[in-house]
C-alpha positions in Angstrom: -54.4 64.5 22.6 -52.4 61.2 22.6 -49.0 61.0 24.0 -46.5 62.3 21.6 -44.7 59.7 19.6 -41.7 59.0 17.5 -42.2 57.2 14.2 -40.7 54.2 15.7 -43.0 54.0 18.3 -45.9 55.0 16.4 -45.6 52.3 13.8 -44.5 49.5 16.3 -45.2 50.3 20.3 -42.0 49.0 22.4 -44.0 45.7 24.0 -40.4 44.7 25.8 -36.7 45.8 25.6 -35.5 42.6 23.5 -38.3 40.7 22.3 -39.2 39.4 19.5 -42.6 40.4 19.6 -41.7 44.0 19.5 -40.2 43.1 15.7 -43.2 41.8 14.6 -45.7 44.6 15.9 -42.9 47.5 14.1 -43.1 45.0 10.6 -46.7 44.5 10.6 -48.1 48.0 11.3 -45.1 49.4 8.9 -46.6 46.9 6.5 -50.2 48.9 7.4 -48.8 51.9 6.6 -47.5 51.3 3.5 -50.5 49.6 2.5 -52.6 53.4 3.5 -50.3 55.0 1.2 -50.5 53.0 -1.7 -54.6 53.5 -1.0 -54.6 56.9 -0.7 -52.5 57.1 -4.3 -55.1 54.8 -5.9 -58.5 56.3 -4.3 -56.6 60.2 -4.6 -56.3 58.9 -8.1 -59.7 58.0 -9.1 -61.3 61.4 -7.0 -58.8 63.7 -9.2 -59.9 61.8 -12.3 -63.4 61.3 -11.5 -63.6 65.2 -10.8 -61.7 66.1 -14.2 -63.8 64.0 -16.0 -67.1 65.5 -14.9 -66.3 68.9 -13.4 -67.7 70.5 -17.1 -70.6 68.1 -17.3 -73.9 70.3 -17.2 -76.4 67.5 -16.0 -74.1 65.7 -13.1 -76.8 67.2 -10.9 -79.5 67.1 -12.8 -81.5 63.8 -12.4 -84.0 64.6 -14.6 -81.4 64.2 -17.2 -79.7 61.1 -16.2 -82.2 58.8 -17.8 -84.1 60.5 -20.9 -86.5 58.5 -22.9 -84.8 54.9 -21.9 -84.5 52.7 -24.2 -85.7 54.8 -27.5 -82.8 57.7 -25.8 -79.7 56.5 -25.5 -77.4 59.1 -23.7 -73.7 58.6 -25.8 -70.7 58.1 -23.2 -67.7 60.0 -24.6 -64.0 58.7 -24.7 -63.0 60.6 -21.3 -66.4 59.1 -19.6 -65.6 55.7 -21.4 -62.1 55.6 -20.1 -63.2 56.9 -16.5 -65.3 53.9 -16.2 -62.5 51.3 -17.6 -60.4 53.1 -14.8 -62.6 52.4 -12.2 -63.7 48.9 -13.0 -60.4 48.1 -12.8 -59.7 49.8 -9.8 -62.7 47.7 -8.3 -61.4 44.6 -9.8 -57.9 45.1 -8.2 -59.4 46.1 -4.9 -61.6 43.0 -4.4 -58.9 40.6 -5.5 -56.2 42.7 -2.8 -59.0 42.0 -0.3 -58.1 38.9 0.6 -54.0 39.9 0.6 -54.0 43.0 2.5 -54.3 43.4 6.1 -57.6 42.0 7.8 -60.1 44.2 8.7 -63.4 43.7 11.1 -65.6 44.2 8.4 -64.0 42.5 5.9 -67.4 40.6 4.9 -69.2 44.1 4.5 -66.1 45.4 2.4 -66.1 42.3 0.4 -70.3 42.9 -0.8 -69.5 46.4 -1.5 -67.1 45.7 -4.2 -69.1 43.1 -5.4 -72.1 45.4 -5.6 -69.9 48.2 -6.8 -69.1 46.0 -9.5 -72.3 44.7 -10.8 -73.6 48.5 -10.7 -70.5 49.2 -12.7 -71.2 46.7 -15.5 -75.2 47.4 -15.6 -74.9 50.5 -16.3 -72.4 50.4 -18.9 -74.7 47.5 -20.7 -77.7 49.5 -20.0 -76.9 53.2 -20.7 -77.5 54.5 -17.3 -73.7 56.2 -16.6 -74.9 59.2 -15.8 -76.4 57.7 -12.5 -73.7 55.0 -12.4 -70.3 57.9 -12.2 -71.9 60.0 -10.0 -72.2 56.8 -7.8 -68.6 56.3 -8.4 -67.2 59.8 -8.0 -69.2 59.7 -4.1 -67.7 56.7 -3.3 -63.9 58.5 -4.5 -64.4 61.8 -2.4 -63.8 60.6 1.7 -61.4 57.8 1.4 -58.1 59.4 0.4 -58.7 61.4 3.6 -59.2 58.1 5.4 -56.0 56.5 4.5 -53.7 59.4 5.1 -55.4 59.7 8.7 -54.4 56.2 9.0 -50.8 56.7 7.6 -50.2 60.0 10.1 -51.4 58.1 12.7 -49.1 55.0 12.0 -46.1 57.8 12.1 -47.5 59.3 15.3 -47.7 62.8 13.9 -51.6 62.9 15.9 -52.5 66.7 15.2 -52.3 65.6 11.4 -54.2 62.5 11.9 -57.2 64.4 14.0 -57.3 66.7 11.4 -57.4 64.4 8.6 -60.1 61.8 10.4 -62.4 64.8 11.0 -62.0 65.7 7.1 -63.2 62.3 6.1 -65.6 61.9 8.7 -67.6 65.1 7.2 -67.5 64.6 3.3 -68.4 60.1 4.1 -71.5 61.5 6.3 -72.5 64.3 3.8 -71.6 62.3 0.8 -73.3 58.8 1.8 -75.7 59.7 4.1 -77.3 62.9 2.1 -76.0 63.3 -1.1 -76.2 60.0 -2.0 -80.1 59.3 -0.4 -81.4 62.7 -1.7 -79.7 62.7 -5.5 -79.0 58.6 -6.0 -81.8 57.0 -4.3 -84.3 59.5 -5.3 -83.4 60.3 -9.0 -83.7 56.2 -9.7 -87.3 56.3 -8.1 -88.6 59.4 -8.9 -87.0 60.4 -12.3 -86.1 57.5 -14.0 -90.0 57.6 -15.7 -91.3 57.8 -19.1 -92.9 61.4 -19.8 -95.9 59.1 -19.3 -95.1 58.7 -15.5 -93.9 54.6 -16.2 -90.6 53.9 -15.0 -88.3 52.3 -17.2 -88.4 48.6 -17.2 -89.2 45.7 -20.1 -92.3 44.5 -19.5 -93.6 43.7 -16.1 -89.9 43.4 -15.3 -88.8 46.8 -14.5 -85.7 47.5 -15.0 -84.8 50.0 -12.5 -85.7 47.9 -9.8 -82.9 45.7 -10.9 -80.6 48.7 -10.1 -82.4 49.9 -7.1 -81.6 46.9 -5.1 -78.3 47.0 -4.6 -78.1 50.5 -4.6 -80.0 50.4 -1.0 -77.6 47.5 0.0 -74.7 50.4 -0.6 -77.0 52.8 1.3 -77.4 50.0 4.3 -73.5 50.1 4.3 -73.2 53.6 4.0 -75.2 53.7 7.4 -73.0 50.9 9.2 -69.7 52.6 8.3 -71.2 56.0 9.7 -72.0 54.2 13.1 -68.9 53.2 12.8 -67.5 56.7 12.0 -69.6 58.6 15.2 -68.6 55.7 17.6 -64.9 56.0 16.6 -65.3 60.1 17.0 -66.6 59.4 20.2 -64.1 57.4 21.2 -61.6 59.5 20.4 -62.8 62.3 21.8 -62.7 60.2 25.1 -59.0 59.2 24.6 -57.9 62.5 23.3 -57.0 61.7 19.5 -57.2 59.1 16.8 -55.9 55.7 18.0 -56.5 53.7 14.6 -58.7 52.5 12.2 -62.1 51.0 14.3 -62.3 48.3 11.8 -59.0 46.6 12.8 -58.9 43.1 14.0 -56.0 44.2 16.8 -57.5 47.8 17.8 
């Protein structure tokens, strides 16, 4: 385990007795933690909603019923789905605009696609009808980050036994949840079930619409793998140095 810390020192190491430099460490990683609490209450936020929007839903693992007979069967969206959605567009549109304000991170580029992926999924299928697929998409990408951003915000406090305990927690449900769930229900209900009856998949014409879909959906899964690498180097570092030292993805760590 690290060193035992008080909050002071956690959210600003003591660089020299009097300096300056010492004030501008304890303001900029005070700033970081604030910013990981305000993230955990927005992605906490859309998880609990998310989850109380679908917990009764009967096909959210079905994929053979995400897609019926598209376009002659339209699945309706009711009010709670439609204002699930409305929640997280805007929580997407928020997020790629604070991009640029909050602190930098190493893969801010990477970050930046995935919202802008995120969103075009968002919008397609709304316009197409295909938001059965589309908020089981966004209720994986809700489940690991809360636990993320409170590892961050113990961490910044020094309290280390918390932060462990928290990284490993969101370690384990962003591996399961991207790198299994997602491949095995996602990727393979949009290839294998979104067919007619007749065994065609769902498209206009030669242009098939699922394709159109499928895309970006394996530019989240390249992501997903990239953040896990990220994930099991970061464990392994840790492990080394005896606790969580930070976030692997900032510019100063």
């Amino acid at each position: 385990m690290l060193p035992k810390q008080t909050p002071d020192e956690a959210l600003g190491p003591k660089l020299h007795d009097d300096s300056a430099d010492y004030d501008i460490v304890v303001k900029d990683n005070r700033h970081k933690f604030a910013v990981s609490l305000w993230r955990f209450t927005t992605y906490g936020s859309m998880a609990v909603l998310g989850f109380l929007t679908l917990k009764d839903e009967p096909w959210l693992w079905r994929t053979d019923q995400w897609f019926g007979n598209w376009p002659a069967e339209i699945f309706p969206m009711g009010q709670s789905l439609r204002n699930y959605y409305t929640c997280i567009a805007a929580h997407y549109l928020y997020s790629t605009y604070s991009h640029f304000t909050e602190p930098k991170l190493k893969d801010f580029w990477e970050m930046f696609v995935h919202h802008l992926v995120t969103l075009f999924l968002i919008g397609g299928s709304w316009a197409y009808g295909f938001h059965r697929v589309g908020v089981f998409v966004m209720i994986l990408h809700d489940i690991s980050d809360p636990f993320m951003e409170l590892a961050k915000a113990a961490n910044y406090m020094g309290a280390q036994m918390a932060a462990n305990i928290l990284f490993v927690s969101f370690a384990i449900s962003f591996i399961v949840s991207r790198m299994y769930v997602y491949p095995k229900y996602v990727l393979g209900g949009v290839i294998y079930d979104s067919v007619y009856s007749e065994g065609d998949h769902i498209g206009f014409g030669d242009n098939t619409i699922v394709y159109t879909f499928l895309i970006p959906l394996l530019v989240l899964q390249a992501l997903h793998a990239f953040w896990s690498f990220l994930i099991v180097r970061m464990i392994v570092d840790s492990i080394i140095a005896g606790g969580v030292e930070g976030d692997v993805r900032d510019d100063d760590d």
